[in-house]
C-alpha positions as CSV (number, residue, x, y, z in Angstrom):
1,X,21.8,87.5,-190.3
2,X,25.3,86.0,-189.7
3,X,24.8,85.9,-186.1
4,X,22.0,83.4,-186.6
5,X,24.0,81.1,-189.0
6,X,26.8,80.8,-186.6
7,X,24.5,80.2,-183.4
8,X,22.5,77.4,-185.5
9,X,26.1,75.8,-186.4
10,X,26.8,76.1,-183.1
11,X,24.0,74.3,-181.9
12,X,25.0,71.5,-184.3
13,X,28.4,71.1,-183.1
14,X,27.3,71.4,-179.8
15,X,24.4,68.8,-179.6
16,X,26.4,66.5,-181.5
17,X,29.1,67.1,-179.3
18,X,26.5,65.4,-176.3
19,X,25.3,63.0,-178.5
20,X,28.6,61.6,-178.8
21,X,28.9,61.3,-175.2
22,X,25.4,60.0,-174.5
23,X,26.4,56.9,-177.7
24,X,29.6,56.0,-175.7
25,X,27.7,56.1,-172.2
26,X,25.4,53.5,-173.9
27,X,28.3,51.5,-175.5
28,X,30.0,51.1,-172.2
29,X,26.4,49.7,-171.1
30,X,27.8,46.6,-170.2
31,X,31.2,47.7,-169.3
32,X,32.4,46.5,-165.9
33,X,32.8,49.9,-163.4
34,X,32.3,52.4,-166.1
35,X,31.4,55.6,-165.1
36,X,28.9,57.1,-167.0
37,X,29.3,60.8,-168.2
38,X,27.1,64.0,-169.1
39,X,27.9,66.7,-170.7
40,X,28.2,70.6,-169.3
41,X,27.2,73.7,-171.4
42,X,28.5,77.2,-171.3
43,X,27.0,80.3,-173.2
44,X,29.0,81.6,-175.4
45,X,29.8,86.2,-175.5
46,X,26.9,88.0,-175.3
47,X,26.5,91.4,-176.6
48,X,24.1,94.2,-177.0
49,X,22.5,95.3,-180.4
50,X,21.8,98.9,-181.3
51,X,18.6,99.7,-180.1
52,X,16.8,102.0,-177.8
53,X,16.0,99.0,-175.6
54,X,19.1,97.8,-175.9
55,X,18.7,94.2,-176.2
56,X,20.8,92.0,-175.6
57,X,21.7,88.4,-177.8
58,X,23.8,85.6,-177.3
59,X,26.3,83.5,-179.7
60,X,25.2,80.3,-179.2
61,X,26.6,77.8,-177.0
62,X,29.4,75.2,-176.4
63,X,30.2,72.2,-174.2
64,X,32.4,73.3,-171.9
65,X,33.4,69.9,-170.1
66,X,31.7,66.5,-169.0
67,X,30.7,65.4,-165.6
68,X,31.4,61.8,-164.6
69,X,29.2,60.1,-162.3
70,X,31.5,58.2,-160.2
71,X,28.1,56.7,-157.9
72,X,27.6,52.8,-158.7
73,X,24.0,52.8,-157.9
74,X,24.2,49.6,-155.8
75,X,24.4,47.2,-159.3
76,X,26.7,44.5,-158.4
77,X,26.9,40.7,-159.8
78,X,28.4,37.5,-158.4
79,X,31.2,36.4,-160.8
80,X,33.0,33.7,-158.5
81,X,36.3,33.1,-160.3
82,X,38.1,33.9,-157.0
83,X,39.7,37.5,-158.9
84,X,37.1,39.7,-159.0
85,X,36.3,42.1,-156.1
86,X,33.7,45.1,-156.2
87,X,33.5,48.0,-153.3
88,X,30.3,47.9,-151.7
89,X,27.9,50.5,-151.0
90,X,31.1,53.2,-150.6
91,X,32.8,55.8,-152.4
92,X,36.2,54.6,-153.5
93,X,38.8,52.9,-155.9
94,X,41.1,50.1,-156.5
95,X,44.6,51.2,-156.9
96,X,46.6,50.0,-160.4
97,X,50.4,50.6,-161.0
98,X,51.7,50.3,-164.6
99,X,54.2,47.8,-165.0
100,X,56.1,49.7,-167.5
101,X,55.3,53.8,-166.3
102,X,55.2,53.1,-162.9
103,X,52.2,55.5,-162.7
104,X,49.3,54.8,-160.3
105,X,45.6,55.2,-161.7
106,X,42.3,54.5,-160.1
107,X,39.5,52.4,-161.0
108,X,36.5,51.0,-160.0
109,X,36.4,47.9,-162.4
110,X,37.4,45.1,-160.1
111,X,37.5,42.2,-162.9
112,X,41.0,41.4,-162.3
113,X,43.4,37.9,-163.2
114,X,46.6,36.2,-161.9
115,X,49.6,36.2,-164.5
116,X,53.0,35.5,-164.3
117,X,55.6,38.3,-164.5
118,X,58.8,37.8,-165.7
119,X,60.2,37.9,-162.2
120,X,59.4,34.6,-161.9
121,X,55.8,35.4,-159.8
122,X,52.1,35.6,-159.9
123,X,50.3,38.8,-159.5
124,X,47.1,40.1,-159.8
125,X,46.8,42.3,-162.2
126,X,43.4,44.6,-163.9
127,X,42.2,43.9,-167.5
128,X,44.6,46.5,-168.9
129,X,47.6,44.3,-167.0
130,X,48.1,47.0,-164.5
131,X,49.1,45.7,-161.1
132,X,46.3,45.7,-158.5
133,X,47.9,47.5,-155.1
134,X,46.8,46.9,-151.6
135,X,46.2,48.8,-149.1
136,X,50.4,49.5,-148.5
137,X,50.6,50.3,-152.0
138,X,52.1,47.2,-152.7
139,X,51.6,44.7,-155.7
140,X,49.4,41.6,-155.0
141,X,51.1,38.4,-154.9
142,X,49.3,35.4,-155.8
143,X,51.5,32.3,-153.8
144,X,50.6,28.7,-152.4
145,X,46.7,29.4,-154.4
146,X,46.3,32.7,-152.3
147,X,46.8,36.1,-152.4
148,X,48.8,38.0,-150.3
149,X,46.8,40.3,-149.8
150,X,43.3,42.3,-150.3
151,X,43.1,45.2,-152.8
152,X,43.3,48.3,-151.1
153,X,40.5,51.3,-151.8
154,X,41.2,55.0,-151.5
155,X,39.2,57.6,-151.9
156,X,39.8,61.4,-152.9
157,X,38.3,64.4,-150.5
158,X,37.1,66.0,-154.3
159,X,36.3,63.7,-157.3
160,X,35.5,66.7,-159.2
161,X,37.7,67.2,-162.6
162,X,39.7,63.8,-162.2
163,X,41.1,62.8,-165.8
164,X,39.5,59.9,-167.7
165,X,42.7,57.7,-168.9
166,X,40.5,54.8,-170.5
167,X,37.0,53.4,-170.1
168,X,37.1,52.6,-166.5
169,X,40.6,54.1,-165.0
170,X,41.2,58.0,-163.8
171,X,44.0,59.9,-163.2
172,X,43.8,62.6,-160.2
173,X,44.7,66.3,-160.5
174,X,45.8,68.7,-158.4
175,X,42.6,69.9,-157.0
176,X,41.4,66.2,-155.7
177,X,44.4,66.0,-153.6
178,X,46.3,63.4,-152.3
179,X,44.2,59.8,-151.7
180,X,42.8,59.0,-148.9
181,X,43.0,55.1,-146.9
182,X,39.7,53.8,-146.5
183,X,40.4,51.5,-143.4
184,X,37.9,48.6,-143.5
185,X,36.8,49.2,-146.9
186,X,34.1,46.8,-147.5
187,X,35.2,45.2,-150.3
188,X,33.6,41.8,-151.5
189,X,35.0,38.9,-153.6
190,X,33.5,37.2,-156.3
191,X,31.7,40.1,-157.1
192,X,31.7,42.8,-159.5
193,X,30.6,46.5,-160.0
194,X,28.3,46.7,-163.3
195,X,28.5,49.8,-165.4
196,X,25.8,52.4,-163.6
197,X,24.8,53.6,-167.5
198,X,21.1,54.8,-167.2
199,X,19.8,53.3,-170.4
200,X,16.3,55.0,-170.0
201,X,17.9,58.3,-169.1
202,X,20.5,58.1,-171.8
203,X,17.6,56.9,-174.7
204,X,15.8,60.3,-173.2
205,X,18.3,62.5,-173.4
206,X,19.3,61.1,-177.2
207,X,15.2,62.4,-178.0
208,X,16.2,65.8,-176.6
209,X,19.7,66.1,-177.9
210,X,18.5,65.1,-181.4
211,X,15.3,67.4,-181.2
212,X,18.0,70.0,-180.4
213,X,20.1,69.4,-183.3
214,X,17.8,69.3,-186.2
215,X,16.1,73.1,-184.6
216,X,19.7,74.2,-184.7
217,X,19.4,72.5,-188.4
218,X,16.7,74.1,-189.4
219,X,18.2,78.1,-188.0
220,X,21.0,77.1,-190.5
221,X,18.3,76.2,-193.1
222,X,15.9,79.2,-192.9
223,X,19.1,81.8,-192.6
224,X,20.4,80.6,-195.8
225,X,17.6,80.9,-197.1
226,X,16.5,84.1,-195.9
227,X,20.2,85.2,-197.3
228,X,19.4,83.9,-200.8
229,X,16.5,85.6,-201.5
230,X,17.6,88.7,-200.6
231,X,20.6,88.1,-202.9
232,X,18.4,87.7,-205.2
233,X,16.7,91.0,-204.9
234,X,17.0,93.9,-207.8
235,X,19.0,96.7,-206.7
């Protein structure tokens, strides 16, 4: 009777668990180059009962890690300030170095501005005032009302497992390797890459995941239940 309590709590933490991935999927609907993510299941120990047939029954399950969908699903918009770039029909990211950290991360939000550092130049820096780095690896200047240079793209032989470090940027780890140059990267000004959030699919998947929770609910529910009245029987 225990095992069913825990397995229907485990459903609820579990569903909820995806629901709060599928609610920040949708808030980052209009997001420029977010990612959207879904979520990954595992079962949890299994374990035969004491029977002649010896059936076997689970624990219930947990999410064991999120996928990120790093396609862009061809959604691009003209937004002709002269700063904004999106890669085209490619695999890829922009490169950003922290101005403080030093550390590189990669992104695929190209809606990026000119400000002046305390060096005494312009650069082109991302909406989290990261410098944008081109293809050398070098900081992009903004001089004489151009820049001096093009953002450079790289790309990774496995995206698989890369770190989320904020809405739109991603850290690599050791089994994505080093990046790779993309030479002649088609990358377009005045453009930008929309978030490729699946509104329809995400609203779907918020029926299932909700369905899911309030069955889990109701296994809580009937268990206690079931446990009360036979509390309640005479000895």
């Amino acid at each position: 009777m225990n095992a069913s309590f825990y397995s229907g709590a485990r459903g609820m933490i579990t569903e909820q668990d995806k629901l709060n991935v599928i609610s920040n999927n949708i808030a980052n609907v209009n997001t420029v180059g977010f990612k959207a993510k879904s979520s990954i299941f595992m079962d949890l120990m299994y374990y035969n009962m004491h029977s002649q047939e010896r059936v076997t029954t689970g624990t219930g399950v947990r999410m064991q890690h999120t996928n990120t969908d790093y396609s862009s699903n061809g959604v691009t918009e003209e937004r002709g300030d002269g700063f904004n770039f999106a890669i085209v029909d490619q695999d890829g990211f922009f490169m950003l170095r922290d101005q403080v950290t030093n550390e590189v991360t990669y992104t695929r939000a190209g809606n990026f501005s000119v400000s002046l550092h305390n060096d005494g130049y312009f650069y082109l820096l991302s909406d989290a005032q990261k410098y944008v780095l081109d293809a050398n690896g070098n900081p992009i200047r903004y001089m004489n009302g151009e820049l001096t240079g093009q953002p450079g793209v790289v790309t990774f032989a496995n995206t698989n497992g890369m770190l989320s470090v904020g809405s739109t940027e991603f850290r690599p780890v050791a089994k994505n390797g080093n990046p790779i140059l993309v030479n002649g990267a088609n990358v377009l000004r005045n453009y930008l890459e929309l978030s490729n959030t699946d509104m329809a699919q995400e609203m779907s998947d918020t029926v299932v995941a909700s369905r899911a929770y309030t069955y889990a609910l109701k296994m809580v529910q009937t268990t206690d239940e079931i446990e009360q009245t036979i509390n309640g029987l005479p000895n």
